[in-house]
KEZA-517835 format. One record per residue (C-alpha): residue in three letters; residue number from 1; x, y, z. Coordinates in Angstrom, 2 decimals. Example, Ala and Ser with C-alpha at 12.3 -4.5 7.8 and 13.67 -1.06 7.14 Angstrom:
2
<'ala',1,<12.30,-4.50,7.80>>
<'ser',2,<13.67,-1.06,7.14>>
This chain:
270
<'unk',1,<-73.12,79.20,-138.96>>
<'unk',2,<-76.53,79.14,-137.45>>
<'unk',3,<-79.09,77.88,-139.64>>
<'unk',4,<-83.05,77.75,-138.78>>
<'unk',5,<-84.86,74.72,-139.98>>
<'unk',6,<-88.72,75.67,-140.36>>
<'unk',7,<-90.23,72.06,-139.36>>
<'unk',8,<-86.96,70.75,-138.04>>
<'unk',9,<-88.96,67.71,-136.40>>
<'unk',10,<-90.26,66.23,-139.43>>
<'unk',11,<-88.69,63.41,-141.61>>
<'unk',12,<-87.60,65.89,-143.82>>
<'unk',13,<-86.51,68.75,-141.30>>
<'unk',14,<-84.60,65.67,-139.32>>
<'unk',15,<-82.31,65.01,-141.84>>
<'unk',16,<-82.02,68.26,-142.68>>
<'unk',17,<-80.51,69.16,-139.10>>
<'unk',18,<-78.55,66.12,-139.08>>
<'unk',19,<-76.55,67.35,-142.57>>
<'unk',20,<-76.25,70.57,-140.74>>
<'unk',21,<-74.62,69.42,-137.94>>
<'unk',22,<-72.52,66.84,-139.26>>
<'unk',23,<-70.96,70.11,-141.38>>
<'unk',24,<-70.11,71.82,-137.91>>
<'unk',25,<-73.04,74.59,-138.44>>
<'unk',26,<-75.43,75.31,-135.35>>
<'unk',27,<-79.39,74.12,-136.51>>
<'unk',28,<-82.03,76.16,-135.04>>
<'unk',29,<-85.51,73.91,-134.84>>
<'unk',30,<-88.23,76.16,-135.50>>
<'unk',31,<-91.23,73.80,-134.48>>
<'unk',32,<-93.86,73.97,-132.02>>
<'unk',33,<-92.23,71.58,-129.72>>
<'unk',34,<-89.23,74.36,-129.61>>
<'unk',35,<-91.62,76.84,-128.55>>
<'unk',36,<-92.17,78.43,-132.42>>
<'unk',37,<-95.39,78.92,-133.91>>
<'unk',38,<-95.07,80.11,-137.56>>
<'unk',39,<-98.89,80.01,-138.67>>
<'unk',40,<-98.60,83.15,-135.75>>
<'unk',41,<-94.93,84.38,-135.46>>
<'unk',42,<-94.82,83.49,-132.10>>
<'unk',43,<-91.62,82.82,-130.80>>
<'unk',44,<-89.66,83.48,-134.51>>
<'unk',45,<-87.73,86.69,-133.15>>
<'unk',46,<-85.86,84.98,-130.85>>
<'unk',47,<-85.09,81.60,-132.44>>
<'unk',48,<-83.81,83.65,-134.96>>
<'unk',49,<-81.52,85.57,-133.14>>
<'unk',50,<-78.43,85.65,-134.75>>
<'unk',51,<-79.42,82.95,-137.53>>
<'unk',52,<-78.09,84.06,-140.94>>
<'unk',53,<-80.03,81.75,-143.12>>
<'unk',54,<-83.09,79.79,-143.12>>
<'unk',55,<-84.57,76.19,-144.56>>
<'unk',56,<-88.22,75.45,-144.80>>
<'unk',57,<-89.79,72.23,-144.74>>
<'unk',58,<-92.87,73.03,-143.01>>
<'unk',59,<-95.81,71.09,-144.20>>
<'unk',60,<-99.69,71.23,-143.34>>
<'unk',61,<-102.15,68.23,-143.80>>
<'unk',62,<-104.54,68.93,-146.09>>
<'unk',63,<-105.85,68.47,-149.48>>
<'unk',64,<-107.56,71.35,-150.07>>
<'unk',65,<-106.75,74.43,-151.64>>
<'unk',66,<-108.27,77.03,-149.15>>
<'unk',67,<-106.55,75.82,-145.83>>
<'unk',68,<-103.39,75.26,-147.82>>
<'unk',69,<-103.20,78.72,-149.02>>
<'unk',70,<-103.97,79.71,-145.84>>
<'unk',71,<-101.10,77.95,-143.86>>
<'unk',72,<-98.55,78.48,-146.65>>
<'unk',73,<-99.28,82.37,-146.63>>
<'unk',74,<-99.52,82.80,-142.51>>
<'unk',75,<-96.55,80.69,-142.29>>
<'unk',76,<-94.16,81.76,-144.94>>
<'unk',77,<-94.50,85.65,-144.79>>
<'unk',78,<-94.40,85.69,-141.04>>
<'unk',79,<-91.27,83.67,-141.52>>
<'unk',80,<-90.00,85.55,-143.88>>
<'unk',81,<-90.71,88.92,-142.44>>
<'unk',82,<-88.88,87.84,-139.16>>
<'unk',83,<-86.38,86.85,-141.43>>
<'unk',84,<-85.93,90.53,-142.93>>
<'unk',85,<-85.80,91.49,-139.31>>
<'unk',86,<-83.19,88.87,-138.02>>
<'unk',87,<-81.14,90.09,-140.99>>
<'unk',88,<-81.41,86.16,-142.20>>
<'unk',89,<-79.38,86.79,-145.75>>
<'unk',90,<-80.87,83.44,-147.64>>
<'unk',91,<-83.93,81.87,-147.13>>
<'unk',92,<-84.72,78.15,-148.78>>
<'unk',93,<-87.56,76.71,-149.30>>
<'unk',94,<-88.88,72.91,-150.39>>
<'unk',95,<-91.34,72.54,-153.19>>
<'unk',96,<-92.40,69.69,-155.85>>
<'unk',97,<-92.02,69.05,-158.99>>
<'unk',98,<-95.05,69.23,-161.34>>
<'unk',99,<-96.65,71.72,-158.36>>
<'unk',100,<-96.89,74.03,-161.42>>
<'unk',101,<-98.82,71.75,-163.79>>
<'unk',102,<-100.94,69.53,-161.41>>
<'unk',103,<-104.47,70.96,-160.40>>
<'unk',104,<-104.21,69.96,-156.48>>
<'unk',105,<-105.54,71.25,-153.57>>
<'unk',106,<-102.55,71.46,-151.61>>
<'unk',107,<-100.75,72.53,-154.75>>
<'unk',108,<-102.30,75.77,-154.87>>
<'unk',109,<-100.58,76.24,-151.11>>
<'unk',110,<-97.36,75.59,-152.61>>
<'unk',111,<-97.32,77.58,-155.76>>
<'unk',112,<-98.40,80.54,-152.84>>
<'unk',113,<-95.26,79.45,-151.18>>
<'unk',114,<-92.95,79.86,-153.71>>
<'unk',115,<-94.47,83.15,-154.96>>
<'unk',116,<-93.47,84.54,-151.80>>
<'unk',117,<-90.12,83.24,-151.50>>
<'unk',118,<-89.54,84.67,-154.82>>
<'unk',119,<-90.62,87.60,-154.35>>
<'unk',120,<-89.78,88.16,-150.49>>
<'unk',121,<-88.02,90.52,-148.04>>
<'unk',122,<-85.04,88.17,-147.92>>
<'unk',123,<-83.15,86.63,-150.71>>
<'unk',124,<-84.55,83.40,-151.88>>
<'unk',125,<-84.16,79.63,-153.32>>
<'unk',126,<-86.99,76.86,-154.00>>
<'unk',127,<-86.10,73.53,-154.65>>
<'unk',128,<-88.68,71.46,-156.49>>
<'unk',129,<-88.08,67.62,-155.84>>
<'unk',130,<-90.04,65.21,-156.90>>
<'unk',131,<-91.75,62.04,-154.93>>
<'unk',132,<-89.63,60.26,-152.16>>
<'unk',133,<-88.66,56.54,-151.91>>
<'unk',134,<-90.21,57.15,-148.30>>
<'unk',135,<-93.75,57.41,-149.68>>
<'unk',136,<-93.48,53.67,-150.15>>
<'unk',137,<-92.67,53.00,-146.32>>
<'unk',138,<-95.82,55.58,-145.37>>
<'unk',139,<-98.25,53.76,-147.77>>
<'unk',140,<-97.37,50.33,-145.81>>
<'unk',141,<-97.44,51.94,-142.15>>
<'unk',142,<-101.22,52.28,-142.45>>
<'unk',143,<-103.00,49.78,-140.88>>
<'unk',144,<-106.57,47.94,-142.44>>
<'unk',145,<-106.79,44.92,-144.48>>
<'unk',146,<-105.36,46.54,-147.79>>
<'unk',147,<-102.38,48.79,-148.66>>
<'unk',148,<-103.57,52.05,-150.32>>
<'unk',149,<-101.03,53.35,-152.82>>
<'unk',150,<-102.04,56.61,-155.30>>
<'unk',151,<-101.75,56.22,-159.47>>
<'unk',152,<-99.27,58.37,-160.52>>
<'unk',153,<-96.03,58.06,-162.22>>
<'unk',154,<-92.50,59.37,-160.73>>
<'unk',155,<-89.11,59.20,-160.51>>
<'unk',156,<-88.27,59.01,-156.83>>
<'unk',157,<-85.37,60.44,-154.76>>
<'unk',158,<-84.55,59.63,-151.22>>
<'unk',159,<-84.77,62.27,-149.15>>
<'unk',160,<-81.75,62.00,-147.28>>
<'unk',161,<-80.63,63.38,-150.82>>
<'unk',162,<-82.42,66.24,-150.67>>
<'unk',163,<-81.71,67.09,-147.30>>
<'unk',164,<-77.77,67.07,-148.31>>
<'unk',165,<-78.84,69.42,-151.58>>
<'unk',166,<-80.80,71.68,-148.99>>
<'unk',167,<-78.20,72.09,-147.30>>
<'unk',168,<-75.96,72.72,-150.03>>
<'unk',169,<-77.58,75.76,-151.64>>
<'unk',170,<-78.60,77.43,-148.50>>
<'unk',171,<-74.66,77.84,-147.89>>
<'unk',172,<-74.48,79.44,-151.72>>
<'unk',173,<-75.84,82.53,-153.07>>
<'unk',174,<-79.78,82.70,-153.35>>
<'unk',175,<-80.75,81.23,-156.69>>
<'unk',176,<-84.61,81.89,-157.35>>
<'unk',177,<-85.84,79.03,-158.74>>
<'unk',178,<-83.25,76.14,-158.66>>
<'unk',179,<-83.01,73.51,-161.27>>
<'unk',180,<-84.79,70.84,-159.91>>
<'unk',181,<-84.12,67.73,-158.60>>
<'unk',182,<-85.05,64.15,-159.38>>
<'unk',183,<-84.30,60.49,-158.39>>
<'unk',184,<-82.68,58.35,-161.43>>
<'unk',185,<-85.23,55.82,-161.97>>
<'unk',186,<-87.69,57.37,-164.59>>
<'unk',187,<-91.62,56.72,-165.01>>
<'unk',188,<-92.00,54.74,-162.14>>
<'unk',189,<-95.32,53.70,-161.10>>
<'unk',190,<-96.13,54.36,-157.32>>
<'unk',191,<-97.94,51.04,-157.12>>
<'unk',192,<-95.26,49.28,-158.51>>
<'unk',193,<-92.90,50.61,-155.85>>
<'unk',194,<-94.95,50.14,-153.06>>
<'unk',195,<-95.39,46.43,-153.72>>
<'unk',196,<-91.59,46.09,-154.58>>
<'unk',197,<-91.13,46.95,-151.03>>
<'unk',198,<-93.98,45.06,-149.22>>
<'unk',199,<-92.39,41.75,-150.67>>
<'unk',200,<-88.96,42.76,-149.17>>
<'unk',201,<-90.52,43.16,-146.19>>
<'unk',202,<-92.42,39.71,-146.37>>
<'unk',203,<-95.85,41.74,-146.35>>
<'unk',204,<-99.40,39.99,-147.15>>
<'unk',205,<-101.45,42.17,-147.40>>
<'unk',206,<-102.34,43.14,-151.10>>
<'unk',207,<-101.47,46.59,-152.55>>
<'unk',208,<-104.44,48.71,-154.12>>
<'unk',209,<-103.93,51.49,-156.96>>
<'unk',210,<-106.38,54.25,-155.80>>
<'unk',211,<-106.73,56.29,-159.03>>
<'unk',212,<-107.13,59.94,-157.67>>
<'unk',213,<-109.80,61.87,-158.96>>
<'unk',214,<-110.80,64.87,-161.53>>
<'unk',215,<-107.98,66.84,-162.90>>
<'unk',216,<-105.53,65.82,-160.60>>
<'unk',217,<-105.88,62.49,-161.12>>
<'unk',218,<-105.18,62.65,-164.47>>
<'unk',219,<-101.93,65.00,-163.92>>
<'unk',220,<-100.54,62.55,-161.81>>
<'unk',221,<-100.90,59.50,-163.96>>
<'unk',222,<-100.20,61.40,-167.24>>
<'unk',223,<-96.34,62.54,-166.05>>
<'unk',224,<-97.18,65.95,-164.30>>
<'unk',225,<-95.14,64.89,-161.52>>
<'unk',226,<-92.13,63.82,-163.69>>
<'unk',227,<-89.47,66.44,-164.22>>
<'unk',228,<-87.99,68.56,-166.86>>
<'unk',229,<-85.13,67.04,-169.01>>
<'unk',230,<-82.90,69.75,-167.16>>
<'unk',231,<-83.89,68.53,-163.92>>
<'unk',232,<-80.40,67.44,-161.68>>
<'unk',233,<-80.30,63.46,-161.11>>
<'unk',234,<-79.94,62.55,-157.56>>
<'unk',235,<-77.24,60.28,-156.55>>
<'unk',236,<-79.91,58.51,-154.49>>
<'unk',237,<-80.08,55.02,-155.60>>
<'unk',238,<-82.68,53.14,-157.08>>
<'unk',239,<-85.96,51.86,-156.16>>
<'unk',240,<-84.44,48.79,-155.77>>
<'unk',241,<-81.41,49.33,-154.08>>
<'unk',242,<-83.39,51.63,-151.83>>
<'unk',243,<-86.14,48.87,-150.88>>
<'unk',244,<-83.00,46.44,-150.28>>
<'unk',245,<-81.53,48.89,-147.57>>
<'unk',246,<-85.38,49.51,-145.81>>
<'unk',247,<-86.85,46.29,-146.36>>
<'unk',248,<-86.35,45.86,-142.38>>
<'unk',249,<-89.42,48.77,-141.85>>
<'unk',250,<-86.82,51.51,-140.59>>
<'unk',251,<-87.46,53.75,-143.45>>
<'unk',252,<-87.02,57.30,-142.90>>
<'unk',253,<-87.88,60.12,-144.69>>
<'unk',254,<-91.16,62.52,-144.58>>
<'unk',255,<-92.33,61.49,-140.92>>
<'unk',256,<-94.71,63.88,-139.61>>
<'unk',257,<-95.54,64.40,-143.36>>
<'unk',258,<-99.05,63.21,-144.98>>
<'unk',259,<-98.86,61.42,-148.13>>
<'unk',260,<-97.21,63.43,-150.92>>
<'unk',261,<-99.72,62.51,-153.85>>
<'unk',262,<-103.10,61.57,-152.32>>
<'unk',263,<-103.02,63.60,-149.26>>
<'unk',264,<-100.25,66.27,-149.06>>
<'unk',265,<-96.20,66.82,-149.18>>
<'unk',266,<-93.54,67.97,-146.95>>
<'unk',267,<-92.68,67.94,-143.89>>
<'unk',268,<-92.42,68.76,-140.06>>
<'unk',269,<-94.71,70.01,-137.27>>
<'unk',270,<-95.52,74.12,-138.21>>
């Protein structure tokens, strides 16, 4: 089957095309280095010639409501409209958990995101997952004499986990809102993880909380991004395990993606 990936180059969108093909279906990159702009349509009729279903884990880098909104609308509904017109029969998109209950810029983007998926021209699923193991790896990667990591609690799941679940649902029927997903280490603290990691790695610099902010701030800290007791338990492993299998600095996950928490979520080049 021929499946579109909306940000197929990110670290998310990458192992979303991988799962594809290793299941013998045909991914269809819909990126800006494959000629696709979604922000204006350009180029969407034809990559989606012949595609019967789409996955979206196109991201923008922002933290503020207003260009957030304004990426997730252009983006989305011009997918989704050349969806309708492709005849694309499922379209699946990535959100977050806690995008619902956490007063964030980018937030505001998703929650427009998901409104249209709902409520689109072509059958839809969103898939709220929470933090990735990656985030860990992208705090460390930034250079300067300290490593920033966000407050917040979470209960991380790797994304090559949710790339496989992706996958998996945009080959069922469309479900709406699908029950969420969620690593199965509970009330971890991003700081914590982030140091686990720089130790495996032999790492000296030290590892600053950065408490975020207002409102958001206190959603993160206070369990807003920790999921419902009917949220679906990854097989990912732990934070531990996980570190044990990176702790050489080939993480991969949410490349091309800003910072989840602090600066912004998913992935892949629009």
């Amino acid at each position: 089957m021929r499946i579109a990936v909306a940000g197929g180059t990110g670290w998310t969108g990458r192992p979303v095309v991988e799962a594809l093909r290793g299941d013998g279906h045909k991914p269809v990159v819909l990126a800006r280095s494959a000629g696709v702009d979604l922000t204006t349509g350009a180029g969407l009729d034809e990559k989606l010639d012949g595609v019967r279903a789409v996955i979206d884990v196109s991201n923008v880098a922002t933290t503020g409501a207003r260009r957030s909104i304004a990426f997730f609308e252009a983006a989305t509904g011009r997918l989704l409209e050349a969806g309708r017109r492709a005849g694309v029969a499922h379209h699946v998109a990535l959100s977050i958990v806690g995008v619902d209950r956490v007063d964030f810029g980018y937030y505001a983007g998703k929650r427009r995101q998901e409104e249209l998926v709902l409520n689109g021209p072509v059958p839809g699923t969103v898939l709220r997952a929470t933090q990735f193991h990656e985030f860990a790896a992208q705090c460390l990667a930034r250079g300067g004499p300290v490593t920033i990591a966000p407050k917040m609690l979470c209960q991380p799941v790797a994304v090559a986990e949710v790339a496989r679940h992706l996958v998996d649902l945009v080959l069922r029927e469309p479900a709406g809102l699908a029950p969420e997903l969620a690593g199965p280490e509970e009330h971890l603290r991003m700081e914590d993880m982030v140091r686990r990691l720089s130790r495996a790695r032999g790492a000296r610099r030290p590892v600053l909380a950065l408490r975020i902010p207002g409102r958001a701030g206190r959603g993160f800290t206070g369990g807003g991004l920790l999921p419902p007791a009917l949220a679906r338990a990854a097989r990912s492993p732990s934070t531990r395990g996980w570190t044990r299998r990176r702790r050489s600095g080939n993480a991969t996950a949410h490349a091309a993606e800003p910072p989840r928490a602090a600066e912004s979520h998913r992935a892949g080049e629009p």
